[in-house]
N, C-alpha and C positions, 0 to 999 in steps of 0.2 A: 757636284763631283761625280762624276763617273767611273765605278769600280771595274778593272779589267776582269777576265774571265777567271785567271788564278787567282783573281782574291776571291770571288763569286767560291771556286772551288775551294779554295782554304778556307770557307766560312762554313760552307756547305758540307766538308767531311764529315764532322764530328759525325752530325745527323745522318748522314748515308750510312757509315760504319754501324750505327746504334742501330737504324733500322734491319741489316745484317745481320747483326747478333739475335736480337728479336726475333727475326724470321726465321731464324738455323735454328732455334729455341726450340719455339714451336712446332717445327717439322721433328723431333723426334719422338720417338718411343718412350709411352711409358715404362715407369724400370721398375722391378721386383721391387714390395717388402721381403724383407724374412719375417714368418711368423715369431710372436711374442709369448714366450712361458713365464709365467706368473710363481713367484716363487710359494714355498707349502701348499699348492695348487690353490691358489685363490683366483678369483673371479674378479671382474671389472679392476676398474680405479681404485685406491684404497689413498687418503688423504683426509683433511680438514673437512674440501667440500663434498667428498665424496665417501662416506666410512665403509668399508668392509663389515665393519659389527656395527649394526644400527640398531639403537634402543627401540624399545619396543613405542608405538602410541599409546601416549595417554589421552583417555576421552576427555573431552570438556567435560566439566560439570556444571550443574545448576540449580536452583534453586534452593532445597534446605540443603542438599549437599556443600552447596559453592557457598551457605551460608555457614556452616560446620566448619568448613575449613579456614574460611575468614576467622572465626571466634577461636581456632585454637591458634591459628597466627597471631594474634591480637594478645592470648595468653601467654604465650611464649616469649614475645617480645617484649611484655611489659613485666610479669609476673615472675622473671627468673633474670637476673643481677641487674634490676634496676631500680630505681627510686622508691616504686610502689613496690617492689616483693615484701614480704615478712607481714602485711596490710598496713603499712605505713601512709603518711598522707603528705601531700608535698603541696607545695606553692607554684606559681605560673613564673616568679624565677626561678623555680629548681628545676621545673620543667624543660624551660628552653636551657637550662644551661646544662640538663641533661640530656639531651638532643633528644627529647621527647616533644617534639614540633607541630603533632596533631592535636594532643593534649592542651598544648601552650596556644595552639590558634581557638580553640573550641572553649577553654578554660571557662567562660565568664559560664556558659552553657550548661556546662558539666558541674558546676559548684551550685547546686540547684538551692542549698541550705544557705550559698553566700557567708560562710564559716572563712574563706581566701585561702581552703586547699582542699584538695581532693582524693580519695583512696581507689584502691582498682574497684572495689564493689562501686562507685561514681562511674569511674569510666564505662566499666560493663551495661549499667542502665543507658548511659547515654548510649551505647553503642546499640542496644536492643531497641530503644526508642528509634533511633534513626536509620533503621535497616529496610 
């Protein structure tokens, strides 16, 4: 089938036109910003990923420091409304079914007298032995 010239041309407008527009685009001028005031005279961005007020850094820590802080996380978490506060002694179900999960994996470990429970002065040995 042989397409006469007006179809050629009714196929081919869209394309010419688009190219048009594109070219008249590009030949103009760039256009002013107006400059940006920040309100209470702040600086940059201020959002989620970008804060205005940025906490300060905290250094890593290490060694008996990054050890100190582990053992008073370990206090805290165990020694205050849980199973073991008061120096009570619990079992490897009261454990897991206190969502004490480190305790419950390590249990047989930690019950070094094998008595089938263990008090925080247990856990803190094991925790000093394996540090």
């Amino acid at each position: 089938m042989i397409m006469s010239p007006i179809d050629i041309l009714r196929r081919a407008l869209p394309l010419i036109v688009l190219g048009a527009v594109i070219g008249s685009a590009h030949a103009l001028p760039p256009q002013q910003v107006a400059p940006v005031t920040l309100p209470n005279g702040g600086h940059g961005v201020d959002g989620p990923f970008f804060p205005r007020n940025r906490a300060a850094a905290v250094a890593p820590t290490t060694g008996t420091t990054l050890q100190q802080q582990a053992q008073q996380r370990t206090e805290a978490r165990l020694g205050a409304n849980s199973a073991l506060s008061n120096g009570s002694a619990i079992t490897k179900a009261q454990a897991q079914s206190d969502g004490l999960g480190y305790i419950a994996k390590h249990f047989d470990e930690i019950d070094t007298a094998h008595s089938g429970r263990v008090t925080l002065n247990d856990v803190r040995q094991y925790l000093q032995q394996h540090q």
